[in-house]
C-alpha positions in Angstrom: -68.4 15.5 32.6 -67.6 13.8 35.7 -69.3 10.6 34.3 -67.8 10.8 30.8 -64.4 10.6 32.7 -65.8 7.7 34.7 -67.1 5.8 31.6 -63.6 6.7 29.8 -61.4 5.3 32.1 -63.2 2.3 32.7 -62.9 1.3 29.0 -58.9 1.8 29.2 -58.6 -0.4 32.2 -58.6 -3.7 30.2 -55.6 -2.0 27.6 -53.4 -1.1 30.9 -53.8 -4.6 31.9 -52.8 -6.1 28.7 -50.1 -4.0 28.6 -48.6 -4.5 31.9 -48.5 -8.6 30.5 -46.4 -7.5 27.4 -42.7 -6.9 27.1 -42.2 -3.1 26.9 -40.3 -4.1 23.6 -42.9 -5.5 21.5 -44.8 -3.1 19.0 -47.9 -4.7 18.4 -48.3 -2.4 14.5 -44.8 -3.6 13.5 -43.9 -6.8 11.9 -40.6 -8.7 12.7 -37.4 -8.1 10.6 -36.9 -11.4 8.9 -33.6 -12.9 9.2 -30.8 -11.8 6.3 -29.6 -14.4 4.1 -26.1 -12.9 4.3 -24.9 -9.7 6.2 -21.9 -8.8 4.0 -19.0 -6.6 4.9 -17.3 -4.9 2.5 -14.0 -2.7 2.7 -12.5 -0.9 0.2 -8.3 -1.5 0.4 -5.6 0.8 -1.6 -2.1 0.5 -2.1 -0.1 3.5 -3.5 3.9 3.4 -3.8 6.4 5.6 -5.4 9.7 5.9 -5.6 12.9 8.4 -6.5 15.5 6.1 -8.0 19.3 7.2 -9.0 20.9 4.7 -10.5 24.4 4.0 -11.0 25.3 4.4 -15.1 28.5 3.0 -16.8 30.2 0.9 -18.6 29.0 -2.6 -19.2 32.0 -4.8 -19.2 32.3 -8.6 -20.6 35.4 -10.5 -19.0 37.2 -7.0 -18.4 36.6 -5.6 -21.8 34.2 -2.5 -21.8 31.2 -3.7 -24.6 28.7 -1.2 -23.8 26.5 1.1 -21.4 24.1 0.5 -18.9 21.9 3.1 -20.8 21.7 1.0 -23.6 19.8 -2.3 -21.2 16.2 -2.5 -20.9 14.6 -1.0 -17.7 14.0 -3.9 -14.9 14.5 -3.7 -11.2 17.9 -4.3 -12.1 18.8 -0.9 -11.5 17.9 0.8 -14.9 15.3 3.3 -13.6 15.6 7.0 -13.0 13.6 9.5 -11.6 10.1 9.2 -10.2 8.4 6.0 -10.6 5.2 5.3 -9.6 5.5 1.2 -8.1 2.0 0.1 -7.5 -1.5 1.6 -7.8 -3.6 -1.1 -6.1 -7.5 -0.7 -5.3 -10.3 -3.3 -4.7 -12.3 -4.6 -1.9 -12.7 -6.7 0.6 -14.7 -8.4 3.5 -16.6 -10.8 4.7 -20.4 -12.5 5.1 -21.1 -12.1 9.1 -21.6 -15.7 10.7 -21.0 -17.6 7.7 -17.1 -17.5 7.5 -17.6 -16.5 4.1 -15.1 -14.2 3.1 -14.0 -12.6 -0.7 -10.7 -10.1 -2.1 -10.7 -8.4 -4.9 -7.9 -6.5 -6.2 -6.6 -4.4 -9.1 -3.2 -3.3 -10.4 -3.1 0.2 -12.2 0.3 -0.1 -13.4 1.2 -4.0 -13.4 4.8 -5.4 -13.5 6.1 -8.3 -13.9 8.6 -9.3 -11.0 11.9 -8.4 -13.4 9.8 -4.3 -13.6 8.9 -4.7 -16.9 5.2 -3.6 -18.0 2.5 -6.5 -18.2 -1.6 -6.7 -18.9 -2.4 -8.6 -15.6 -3.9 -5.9 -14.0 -5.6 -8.3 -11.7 -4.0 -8.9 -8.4 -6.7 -10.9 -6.1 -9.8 -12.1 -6.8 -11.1 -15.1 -4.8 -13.6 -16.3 -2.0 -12.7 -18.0 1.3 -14.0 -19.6 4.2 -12.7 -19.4 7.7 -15.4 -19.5 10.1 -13.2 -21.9 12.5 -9.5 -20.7 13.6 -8.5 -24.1 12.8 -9.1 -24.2 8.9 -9.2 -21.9 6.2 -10.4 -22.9 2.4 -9.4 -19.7 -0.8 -10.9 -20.4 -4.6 -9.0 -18.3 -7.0 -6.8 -16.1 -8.3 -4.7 -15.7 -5.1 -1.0 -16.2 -4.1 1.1 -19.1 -4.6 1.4 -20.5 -0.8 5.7 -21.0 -1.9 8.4 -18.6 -0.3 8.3 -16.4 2.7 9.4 -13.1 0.4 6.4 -14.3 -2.1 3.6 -14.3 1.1 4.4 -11.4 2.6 2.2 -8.0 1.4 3.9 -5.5 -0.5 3.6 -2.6 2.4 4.9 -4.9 5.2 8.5 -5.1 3.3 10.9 -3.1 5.3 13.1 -2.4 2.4 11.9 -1.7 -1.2 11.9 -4.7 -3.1 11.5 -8.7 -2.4 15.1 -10.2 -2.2 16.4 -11.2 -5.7 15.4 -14.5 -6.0 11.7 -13.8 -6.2 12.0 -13.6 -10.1 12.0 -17.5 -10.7 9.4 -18.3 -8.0 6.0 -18.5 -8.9 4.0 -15.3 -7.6 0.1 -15.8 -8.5 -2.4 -18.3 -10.0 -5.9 -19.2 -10.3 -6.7 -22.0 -8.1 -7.7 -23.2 -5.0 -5.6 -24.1 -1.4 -6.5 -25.6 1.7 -4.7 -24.3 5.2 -5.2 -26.3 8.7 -3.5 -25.4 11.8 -3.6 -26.7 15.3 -5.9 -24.6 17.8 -2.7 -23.3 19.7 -0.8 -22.6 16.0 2.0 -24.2 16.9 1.5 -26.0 13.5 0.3 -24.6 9.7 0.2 -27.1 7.0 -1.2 -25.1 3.5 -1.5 -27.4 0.1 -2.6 -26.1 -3.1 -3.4 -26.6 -6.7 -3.1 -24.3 -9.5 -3.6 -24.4 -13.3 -1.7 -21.1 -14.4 -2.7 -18.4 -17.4 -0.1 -16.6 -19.9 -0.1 -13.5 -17.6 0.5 -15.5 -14.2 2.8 -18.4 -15.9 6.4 -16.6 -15.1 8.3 -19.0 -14.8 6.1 -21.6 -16.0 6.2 -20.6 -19.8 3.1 -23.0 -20.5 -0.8 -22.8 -19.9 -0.8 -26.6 -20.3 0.1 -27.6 -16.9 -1.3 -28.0 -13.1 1.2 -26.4 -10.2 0.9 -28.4 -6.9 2.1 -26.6 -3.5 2.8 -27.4 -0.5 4.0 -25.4 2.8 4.6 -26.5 6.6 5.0 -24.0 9.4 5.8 -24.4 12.6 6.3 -21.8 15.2 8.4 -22.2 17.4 7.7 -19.6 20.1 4.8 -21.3 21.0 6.6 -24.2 22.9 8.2 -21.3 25.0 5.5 -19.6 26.3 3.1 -16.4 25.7 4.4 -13.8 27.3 8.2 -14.4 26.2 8.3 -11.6 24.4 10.1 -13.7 21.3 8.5 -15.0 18.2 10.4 -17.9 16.0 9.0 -19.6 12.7 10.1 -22.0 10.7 8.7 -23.5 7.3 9.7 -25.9 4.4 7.9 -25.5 0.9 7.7 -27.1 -2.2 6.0 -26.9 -5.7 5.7 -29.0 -8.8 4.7 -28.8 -12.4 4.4 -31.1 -15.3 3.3 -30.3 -18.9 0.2 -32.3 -19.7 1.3 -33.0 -23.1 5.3 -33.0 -22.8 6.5 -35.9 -21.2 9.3 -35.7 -18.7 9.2 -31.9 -18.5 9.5 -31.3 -14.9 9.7 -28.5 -12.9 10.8 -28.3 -9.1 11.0 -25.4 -6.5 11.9 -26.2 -2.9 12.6 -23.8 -0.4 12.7 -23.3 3.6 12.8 -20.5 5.3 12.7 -18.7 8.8 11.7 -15.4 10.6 12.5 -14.2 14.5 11.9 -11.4 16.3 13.6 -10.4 20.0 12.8 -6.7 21.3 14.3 -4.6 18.9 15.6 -6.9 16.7 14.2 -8.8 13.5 15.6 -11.8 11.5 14.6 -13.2 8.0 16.4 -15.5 6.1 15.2 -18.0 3.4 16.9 -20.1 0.4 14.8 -21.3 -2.6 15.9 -24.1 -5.4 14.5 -24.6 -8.5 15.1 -27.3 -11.1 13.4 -27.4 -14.5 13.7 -30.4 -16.7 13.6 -29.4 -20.1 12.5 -31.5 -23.8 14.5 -34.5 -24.3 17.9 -33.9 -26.2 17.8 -35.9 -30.0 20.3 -38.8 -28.1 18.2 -39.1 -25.3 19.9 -37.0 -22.7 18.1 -34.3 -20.8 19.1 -31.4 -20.3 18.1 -29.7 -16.6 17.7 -25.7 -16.0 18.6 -25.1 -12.1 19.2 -22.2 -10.3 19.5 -21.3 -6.4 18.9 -17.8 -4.1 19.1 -16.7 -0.9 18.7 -13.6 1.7 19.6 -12.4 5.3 17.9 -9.4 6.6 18.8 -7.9 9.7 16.5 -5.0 11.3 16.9 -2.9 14.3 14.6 -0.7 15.6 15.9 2.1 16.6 12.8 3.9 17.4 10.2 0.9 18.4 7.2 0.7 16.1 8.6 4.0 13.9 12.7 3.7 13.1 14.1 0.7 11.4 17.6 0.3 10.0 17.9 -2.6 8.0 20.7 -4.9 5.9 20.4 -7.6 3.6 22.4 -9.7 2.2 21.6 -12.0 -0.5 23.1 -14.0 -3.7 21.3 -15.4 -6.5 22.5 -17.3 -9.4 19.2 -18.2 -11.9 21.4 -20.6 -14.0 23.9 -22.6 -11.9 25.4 -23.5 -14.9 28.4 -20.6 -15.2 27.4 -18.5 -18.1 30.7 -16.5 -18.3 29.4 -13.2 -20.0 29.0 -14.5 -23.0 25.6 -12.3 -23.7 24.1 -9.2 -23.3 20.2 -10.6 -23.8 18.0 -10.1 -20.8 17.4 -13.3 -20.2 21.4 -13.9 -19.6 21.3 -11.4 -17.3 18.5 -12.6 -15.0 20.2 -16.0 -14.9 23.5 -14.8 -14.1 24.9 -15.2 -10.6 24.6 -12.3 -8.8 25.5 -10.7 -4.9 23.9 -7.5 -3.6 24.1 -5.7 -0.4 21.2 -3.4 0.6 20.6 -0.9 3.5 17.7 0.8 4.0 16.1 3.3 6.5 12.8 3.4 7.2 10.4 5.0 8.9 6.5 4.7 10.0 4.8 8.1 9.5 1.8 6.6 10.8 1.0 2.7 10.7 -0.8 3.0 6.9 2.4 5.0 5.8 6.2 4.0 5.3 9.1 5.9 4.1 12.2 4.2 3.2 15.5 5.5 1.9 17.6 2.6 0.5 21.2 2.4 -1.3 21.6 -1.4 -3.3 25.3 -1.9 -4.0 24.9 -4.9 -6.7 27.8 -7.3 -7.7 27.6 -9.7 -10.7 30.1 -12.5 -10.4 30.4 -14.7 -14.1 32.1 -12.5 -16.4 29.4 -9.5 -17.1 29.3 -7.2 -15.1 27.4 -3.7 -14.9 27.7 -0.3 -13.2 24.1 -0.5 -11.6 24.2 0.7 -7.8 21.2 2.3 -6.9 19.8 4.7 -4.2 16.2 5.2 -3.9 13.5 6.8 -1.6 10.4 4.6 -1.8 7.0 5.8 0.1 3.5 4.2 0.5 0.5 4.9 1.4 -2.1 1.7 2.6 -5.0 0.9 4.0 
């Protein structure tokens, strides 16, 4: 026995050498992992928001002289709703290929609206890849936001009061098409251009298929000449967009718009004016006639709890047809053009950071001849992540 052992031991001696020569991490019976193509990310995202709407019901009046009821108006975010309504039901994905920059969104609408409230069939919301792999530049292909307004960029659950100020419903929203954004490694500076050739669902305001939208925005940030650790953030930004029909000469149309947010301890600033000008078809004696219309918006917020209790005003006027249309109709269309002034207040509160109550009271004014008894208080609440 005492040989055997002698014999045995002797033949594992070359083994323990070889061993002691190879990484401890090496299995000699595996074979090496071969390197992924792509190592994707994905995360699902959801958006769910509901509101409790009272609205204000009386008499529609036309230069002083009672016509009508409020009851008897289309619903629209123009304060004809009642009761539970359920505001968005958003789910889709999202993520990004590891190392490559590669990065995708897609994201569906349950119940789409069009920006007025009205029921549409775009129930598509985002769909489009990316690429960011440097901080400096970042490159989206398709159907994405329209890089045009402040209210326009900003997602649906970051709003602190219910709805996007009032101008929103004559500035383009979403398109299919592709932008380019490039920004100075200390983001003092963001330039974003884009180019987008619209659908029937995602036109709005663009009526047309037949056309290419070109976009440009500029940001600058002012903070960032202050200092870090100032405690106080300050952007500005200028934008612009264009459209021409390909096969209608001269028709033309124009947004512009600048626009600013600032925030100090416990207080908040927004404030943005948009212009829009549409040249329309050549009159029979060669005159042409030109659709413009103007908005704006001040929202004040204080926090009176940081991070959880927000009280915030706005105050904004829009009139979608400078041209004074003295309530001579009762068509929907005349109503979103006429000049309008609201005043909203809203409280709001963070039940955790997915989750946002807000109770709101919109007292609405219309100043060119029509005017409706359309106040509303609602309680809006969403759920995201």
């Amino acid at each position: 026995m005492r040989i055997f052992a002698l014999l045995l031991a002797a033949s594992l001696l070359p083994c323990a050498a070889l061993a002691q020569e190879l990484p401890g991490e090496i299995t000699l019976l595996t074979e090496a992992t071969p390197p992924k193509f792509v190592d994707a990310r994905v995360e699902p995202t959801a958006l769910l928001r509901t509101s409790i709407v009272a609205s204000d019901h009386g008499p529609v009046m036309l230069n002083g002289v009672a016509v009508g009821d409020t009851n008897q108006l289309d619903p629209s975010q123009f304060g004809y709703r009642q009761g539970f309504v359920l505001e968005n039901a958003q789910f889709g994905l999202h993520g990004r290929f590891d190392d490559s920059g590669m990065l995708y969104a897609v994201q569906l609408e349950m119940v789409p609206r069009d920006k007025a409230g009205n029921g549409t069939t775009d129930y598509v919301r985002d769909a489009y890849l990316g690429w960011n792999r440097y901080n400096f530049l970042e490159v989206k292909l398709g159907y994405q936001k329209v890089p045009f307004s402040q209210a326009n960029l900003k997602a649906t659950q970051e709003m602190l009061l219910p709805y996007a100020p009032t101008f929103d419903t004559f500035t383009p929203l979403r398109q299919l098409g592709a932008t380019v954004a490039g920004q100075d490694p200390g983001k003092h500076f963001k330039v974003t251009l884009g180019a987008f050739d619209s659908t029937k669902q995602a036109s709005e305001q663009m009526i047309d298929p037949k056309q290419l939208m070109l976009v440009g925005r500029a940001e600058v940030n002012l903070d960032k000449f202050v200092g870090q650790n100032s405690g106080f953030t300050w952007r500005v930004a200028a934008n612009g967009a264009y459209t021409q029909k390909y096969f209608d000469d001269g028709q033309q149309r124009l947004w512009f718009g600048v626009d600013t947010r600032a925030k100090w301890r416990f207080l908040e600033l927004e404030a943005e004016l948009v212009e829009m000008q549409f040249a329309l078809a050549k009159a029979a004696d060669g005159s042409q006639p030109v659709h413009s219309g103007q908005g704006w918006h001040v929202d004040l917020t204080g926090w009176l709890l940081p991070q959880k209790l927000s009280l915030t005003g706005r105050f904004e006027q829009m009139d979608g047809d400078t041209t004074v249309i003295d309530g001579q109709s009762l068509l929907q269309d005349t109503i979103v053009r006429q000049k309008k002034q609201w005043i909203t207040v809203g409280l709001g509160y963070n039940i955790i950071p997915q989750s946002r109550c807000v109770l709101a009271f919109m007292h609405r004014t219309e100043l060119e001849g029509l005017n409706l008894a359309n106040d509303s208080g609602q309680l809006t609440c969403h759920l995201a992540f």
